[in-house]
FIMARDREN-532088 format. One record per atom (N, C-alpha, C): x, y, z. Coordinates in steps of 0.1 Angstrom, whole numbers, plus 5000, padded with zeros to 4 digits. Layout:
% FIMARDREN-532088
XYZ;...
END
This chain:
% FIMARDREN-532088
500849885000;500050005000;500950125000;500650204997;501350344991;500550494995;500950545007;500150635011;501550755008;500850894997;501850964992;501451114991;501951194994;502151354994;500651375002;500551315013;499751345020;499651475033;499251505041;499951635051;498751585065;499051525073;498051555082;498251545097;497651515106;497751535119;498551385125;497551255127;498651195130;498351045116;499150955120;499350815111;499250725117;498850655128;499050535133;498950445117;500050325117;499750175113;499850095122;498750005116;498449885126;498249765120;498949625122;498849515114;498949485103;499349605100;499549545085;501149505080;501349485067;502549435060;502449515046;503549585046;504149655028;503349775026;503849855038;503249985035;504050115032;503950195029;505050325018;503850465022;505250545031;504250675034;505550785024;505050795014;506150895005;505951045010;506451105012;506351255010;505251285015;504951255031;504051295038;504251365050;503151445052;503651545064;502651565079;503651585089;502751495099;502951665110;501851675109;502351795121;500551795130;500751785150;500451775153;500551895165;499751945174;499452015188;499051975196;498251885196;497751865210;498551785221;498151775237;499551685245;499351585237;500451515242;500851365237;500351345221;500451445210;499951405196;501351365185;501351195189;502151155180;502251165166;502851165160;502851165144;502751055135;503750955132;503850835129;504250695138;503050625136;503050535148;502950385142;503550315145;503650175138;503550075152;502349985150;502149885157;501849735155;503049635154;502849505154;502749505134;503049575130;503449605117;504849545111;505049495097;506549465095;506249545079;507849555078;508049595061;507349715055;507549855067;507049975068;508350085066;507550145054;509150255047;508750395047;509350475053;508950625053;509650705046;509250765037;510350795023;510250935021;510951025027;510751225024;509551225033;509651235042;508051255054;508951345065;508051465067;508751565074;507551565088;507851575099;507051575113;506951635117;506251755124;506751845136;505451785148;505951725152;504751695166;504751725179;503751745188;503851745202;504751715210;504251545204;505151445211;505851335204;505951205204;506751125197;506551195182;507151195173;507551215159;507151055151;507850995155;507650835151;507750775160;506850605160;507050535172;507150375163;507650295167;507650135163;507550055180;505949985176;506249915190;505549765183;505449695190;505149585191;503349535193;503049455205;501949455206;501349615215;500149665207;499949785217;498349835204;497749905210;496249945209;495549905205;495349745209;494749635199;495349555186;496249565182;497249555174;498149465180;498149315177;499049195187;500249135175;501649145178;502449065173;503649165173;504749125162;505949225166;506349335154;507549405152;506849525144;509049515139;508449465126;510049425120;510149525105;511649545107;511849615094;510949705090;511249805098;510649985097;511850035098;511750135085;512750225075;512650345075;513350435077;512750585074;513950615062;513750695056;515050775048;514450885042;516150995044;515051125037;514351205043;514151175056;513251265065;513751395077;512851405077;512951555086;512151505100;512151505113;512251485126;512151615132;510651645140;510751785147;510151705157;510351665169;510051675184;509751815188;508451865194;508451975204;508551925219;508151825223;508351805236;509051665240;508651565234;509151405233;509951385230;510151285217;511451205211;510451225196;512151215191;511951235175;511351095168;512150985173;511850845172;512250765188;510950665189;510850595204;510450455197;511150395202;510850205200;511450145209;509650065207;509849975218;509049975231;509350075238;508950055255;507149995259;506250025251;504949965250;504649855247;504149825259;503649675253;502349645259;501349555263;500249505267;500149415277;500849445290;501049365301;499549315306;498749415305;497149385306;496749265294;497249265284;497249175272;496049165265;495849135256;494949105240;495048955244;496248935242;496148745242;496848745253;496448625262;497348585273;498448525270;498248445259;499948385257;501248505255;500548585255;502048695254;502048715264;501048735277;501048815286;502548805294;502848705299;504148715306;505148765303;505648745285;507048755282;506748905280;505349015274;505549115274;505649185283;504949155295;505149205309;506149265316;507049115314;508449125317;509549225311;507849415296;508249505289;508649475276;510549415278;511549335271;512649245280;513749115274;514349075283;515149015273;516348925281;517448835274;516848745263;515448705260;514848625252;514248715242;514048875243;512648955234;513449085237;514749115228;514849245226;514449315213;515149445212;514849505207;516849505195;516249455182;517549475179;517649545163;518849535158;519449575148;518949705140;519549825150;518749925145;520049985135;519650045129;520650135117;520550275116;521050365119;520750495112;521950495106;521350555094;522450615081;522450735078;523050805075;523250985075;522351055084;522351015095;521751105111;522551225111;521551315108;522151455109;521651545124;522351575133;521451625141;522351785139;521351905141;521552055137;523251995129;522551975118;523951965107;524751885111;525151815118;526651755120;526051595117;526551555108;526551375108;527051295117;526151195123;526451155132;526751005128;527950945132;528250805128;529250755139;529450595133;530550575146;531750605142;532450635139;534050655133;533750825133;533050925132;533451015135;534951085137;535251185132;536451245139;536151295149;537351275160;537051325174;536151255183;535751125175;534751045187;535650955194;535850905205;536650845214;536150715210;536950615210;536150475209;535450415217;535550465229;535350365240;533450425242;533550545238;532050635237;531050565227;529650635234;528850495225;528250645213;528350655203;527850745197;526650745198;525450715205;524450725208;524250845223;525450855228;525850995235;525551135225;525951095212;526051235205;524951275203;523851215202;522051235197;521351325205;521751345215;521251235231;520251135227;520951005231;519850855228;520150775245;519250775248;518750645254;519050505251;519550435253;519150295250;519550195259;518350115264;518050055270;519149925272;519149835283;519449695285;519449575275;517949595267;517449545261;517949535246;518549595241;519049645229;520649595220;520349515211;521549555208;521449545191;523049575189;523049595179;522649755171;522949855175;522649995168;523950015162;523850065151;524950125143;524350245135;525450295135;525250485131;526350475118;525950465108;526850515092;526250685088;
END
């Protein structure tokens, strides 16, 4: 599905597979008014989509607002990222401890853990106020996680992020 030069408030996807938001624009005001929201979704590309939102800018989560399963291979490239109060992009931390299905109930509960992370994230040409952010940088110390330079968070849970 191909959703293109569109402009509106927010985007939740939900459950679906092979979807394309080209050249869409997401700007939101109210508290907590996310932008683009992806839940239990796989094989989701966001291609020239500029955001200015409230709150989250983009989200990738898992099981969450009725929407049950996991949320693989979400892409952005090309985009513009305006946080007014939140995070530009947040994945992950929601889940359905209350549960849709019980059979997830425990391992989601448990948020994330050594059996159900969150992995192999990539950003490529992360520009934050102009400066590209990668791991080899000049001037980045090795021992530093370039996820210091963003300011990023990242969890226990997580591995595998790389910054080209």
């Amino acid at each position: 599905m191909l959703i293109d030069g569109l402009i509106l408030n927010t985007c939740p996807i939900g459950g679906s597979n092979g979807v394309t938001l080209h050249d869409v624009r997401s700007i939101s005001h109210p508290s907590w008014g996310d932008g683009l929201n992806v839940f239990a979704s796989s094989n989701v590309l966001y291609d020239r989509v500029f955001c200015r939102n409230s709150d989250d800018c983009t989200t990738a989560y898992a099981t969450r607002k009725g929407f049950s399963g996991s949320a693989r291979n979400i892409r952005m490239r090309n985009s513009t990222l305006w946080a007014d109060v939140a995070h530009p992009i947040f994945i992950g931390i929601h889940g359905a401890a209350a549960g849709p299905n019980p059979e997830l109930r425990d391992t989601v509960e448990n948020g994330y853990n050594e059996e159900r992370k969150v992995r192999n994230i990539t950003f490529e040409g992360l520009k934050i106020n102009g400066r590209h952010i990668y791991d080899k940088m000049p001037g980045k110390p090795a021992w530093y996680s370039t996820g210091d330079y963003v300011p990023m968070f990242i969890g226990n849970h997580v591995e595998n992020v790389t910054y080209k």
